[in-house]
C-alpha positions in Angstrom: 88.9 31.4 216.9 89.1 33.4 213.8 91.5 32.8 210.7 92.6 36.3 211.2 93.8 35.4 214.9 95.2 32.3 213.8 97.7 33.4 211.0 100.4 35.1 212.8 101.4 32.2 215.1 100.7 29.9 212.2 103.2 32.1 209.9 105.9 32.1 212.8 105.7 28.9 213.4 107.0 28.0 209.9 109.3 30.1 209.3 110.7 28.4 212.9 110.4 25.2 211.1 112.3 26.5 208.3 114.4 28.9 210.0 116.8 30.4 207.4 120.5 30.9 208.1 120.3 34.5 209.0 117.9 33.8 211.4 119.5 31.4 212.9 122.7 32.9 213.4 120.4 36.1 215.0 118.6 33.8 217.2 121.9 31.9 218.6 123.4 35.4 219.4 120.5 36.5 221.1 120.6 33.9 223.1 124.1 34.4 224.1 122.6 38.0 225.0 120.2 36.4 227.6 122.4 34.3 229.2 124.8 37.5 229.7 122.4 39.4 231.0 119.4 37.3 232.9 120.1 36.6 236.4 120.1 33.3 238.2 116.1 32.6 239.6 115.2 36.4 238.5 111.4 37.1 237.9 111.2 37.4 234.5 108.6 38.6 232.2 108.1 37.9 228.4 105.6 40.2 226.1 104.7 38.7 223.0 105.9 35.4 223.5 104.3 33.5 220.8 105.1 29.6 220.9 107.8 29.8 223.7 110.8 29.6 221.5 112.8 32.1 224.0 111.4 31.0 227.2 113.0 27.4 225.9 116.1 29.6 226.0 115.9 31.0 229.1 115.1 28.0 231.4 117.5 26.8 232.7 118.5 29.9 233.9 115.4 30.6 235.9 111.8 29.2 235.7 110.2 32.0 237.2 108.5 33.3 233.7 105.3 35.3 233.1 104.3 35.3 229.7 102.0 37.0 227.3 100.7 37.1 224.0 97.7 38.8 222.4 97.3 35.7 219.8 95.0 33.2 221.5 96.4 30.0 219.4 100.2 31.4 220.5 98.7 31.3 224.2 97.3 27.9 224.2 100.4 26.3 222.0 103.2 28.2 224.8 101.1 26.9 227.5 100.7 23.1 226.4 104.9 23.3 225.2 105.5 24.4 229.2 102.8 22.6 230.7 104.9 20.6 233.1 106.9 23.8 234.6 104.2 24.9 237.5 106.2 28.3 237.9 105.8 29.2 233.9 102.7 31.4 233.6 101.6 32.3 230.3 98.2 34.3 229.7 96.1 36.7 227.1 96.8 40.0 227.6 97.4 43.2 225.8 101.0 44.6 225.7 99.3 48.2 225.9 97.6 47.7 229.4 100.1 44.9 231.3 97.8 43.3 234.2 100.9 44.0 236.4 101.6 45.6 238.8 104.2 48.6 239.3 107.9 47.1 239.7 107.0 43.6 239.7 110.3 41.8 237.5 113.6 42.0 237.5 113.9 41.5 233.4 111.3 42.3 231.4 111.6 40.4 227.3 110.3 41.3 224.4 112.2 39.4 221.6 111.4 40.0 217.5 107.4 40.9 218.2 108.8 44.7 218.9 108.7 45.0 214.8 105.3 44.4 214.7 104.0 46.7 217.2 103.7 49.8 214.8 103.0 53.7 216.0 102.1 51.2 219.7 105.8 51.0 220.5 105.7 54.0 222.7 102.8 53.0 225.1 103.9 49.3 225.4 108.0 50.7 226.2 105.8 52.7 228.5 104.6 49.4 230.2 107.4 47.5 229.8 109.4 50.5 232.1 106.4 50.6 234.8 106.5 47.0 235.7 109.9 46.2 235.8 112.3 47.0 239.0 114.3 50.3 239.5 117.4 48.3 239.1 115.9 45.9 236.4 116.5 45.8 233.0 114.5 45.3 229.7 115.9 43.3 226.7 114.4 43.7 222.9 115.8 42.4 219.7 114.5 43.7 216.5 115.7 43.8 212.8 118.2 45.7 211.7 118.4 48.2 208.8 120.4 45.4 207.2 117.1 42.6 207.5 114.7 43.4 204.2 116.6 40.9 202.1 116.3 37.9 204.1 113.0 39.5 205.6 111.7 39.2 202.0 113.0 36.0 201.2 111.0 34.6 204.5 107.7 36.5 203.6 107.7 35.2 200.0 108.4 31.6 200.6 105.2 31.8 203.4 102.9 34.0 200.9 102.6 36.5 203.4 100.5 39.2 201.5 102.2 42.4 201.2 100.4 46.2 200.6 103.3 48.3 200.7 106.8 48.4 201.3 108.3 51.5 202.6 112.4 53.0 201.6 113.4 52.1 205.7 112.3 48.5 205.6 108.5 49.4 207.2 106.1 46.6 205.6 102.5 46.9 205.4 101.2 43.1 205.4 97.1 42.6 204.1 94.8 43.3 207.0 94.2 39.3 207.2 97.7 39.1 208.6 96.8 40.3 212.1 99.6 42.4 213.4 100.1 43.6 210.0 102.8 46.3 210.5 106.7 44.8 210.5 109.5 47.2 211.2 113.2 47.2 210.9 115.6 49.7 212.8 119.1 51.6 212.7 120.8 52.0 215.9 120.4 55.4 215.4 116.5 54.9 215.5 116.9 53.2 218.2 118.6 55.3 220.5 115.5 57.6 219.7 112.9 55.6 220.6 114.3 54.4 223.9 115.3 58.0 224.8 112.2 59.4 223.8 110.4 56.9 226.7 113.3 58.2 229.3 115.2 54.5 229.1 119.4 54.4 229.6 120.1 52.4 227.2 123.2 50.1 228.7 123.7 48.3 225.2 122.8 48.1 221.7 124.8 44.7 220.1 124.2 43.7 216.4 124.4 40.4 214.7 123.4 40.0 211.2 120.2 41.2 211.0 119.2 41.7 214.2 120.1 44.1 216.9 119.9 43.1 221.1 119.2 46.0 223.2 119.5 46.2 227.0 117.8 49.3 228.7 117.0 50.5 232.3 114.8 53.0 233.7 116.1 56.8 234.2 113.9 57.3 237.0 
């Protein structure tokens, strides 16, 4: 395993450790989110999952969790944290090309990693829509337009190299990052990404520095 493939779990995994308030207050409302929305014993699946921190959130409303991440260490470190649950499957795969098929889950997750998926965001909402159910829904949190502050503090404690920050909050990490691409939104940009993949969006709820968004398919 590469350093390169190591440091974005590594970095998370910190900041986790060291979660600043603003995070924390995100995290806790976007758990209220999931509980509001999840259904009891639904099929759920999480893309971009990284240590497990929201399938910990999630379980005792159902155990029925797929999982993926494209980070090998994140992979191995979910799956030896959920071990003991026999019906929590996490694997390596590529948010761009799900090994799923059509209309499999009821909820499909993807919590935080949506900022760091770049001009990819349209072909993984793309997969995200064909896998889950006609009367499923899909859940993503991002950053707000209100994050870069406490963004920056977070990246400058870790001494996450940075290339270039743009005027909307888009950061450009070093290549050695990884995913090096982290992205902040306005509801307003939301609402235009989701429509431009044909989603309804049923909800868009902010807290802090996050926003939770619950969509469903058009079609």
């Amino acid at each position: 395993m590469t350093n390169k493939e190591l440091k974005n779990i590594d970095f998370w995994q910190k900041v986790l450790q060291e979660l600043p308030e603003s995070y924390k207050l995100w995290f806790k409302d976007e758990k209220k989110f999931l509980y509001k929305n999840i259904t009891k014993n639904s099929k759920v699946l999480e893309v971009g999952c990284g240590d497990g921190r929201s399938i910990k959130d999630i379980i005792d409303i159902t155990q029925n969790i797929t999982a993926i991440d494209n980070d090998p260490k994140a992979v191995i470190d979910a799956s030896n944290n959920f071990k003991r649950y026999k019906t929590i499957n996490i694997s390596l795969a590529n948010a761009k090309d799900l090994p799923f098929k059509d209309n499999t889950f009821d909820h499909v997750l993807c919590l935080t990693t949506f900022a760091n998926f770049g001009d990819d965001k349209y072909k993984i909402l793309e997969e995200m829509k064909r896998v889950v159910r006609k009367k499923g829904t899909i859940i993503i949190s991002v950053f707000s337009e209100d994050a870069l502050d406490e963004r920056m503090k977070v990246y400058k404690s870790q001494e996450v190299p940075i290339k270039e920050i743009a005027k909307n909050g888009k950061i450009i990490f070093d290549e050695s990052v990884g995913a090096n691409v982290s992205e902040q939104f306005s509801k307003k940009e939301l609402i235009k990404i989701f429509s431009k993949v044909k989603f309804t969006v049923e909800e868009i709820e902010k807290s802090g520095i996050g926003y939770m968004c619950k969509l469903s398919k058009d079609e």
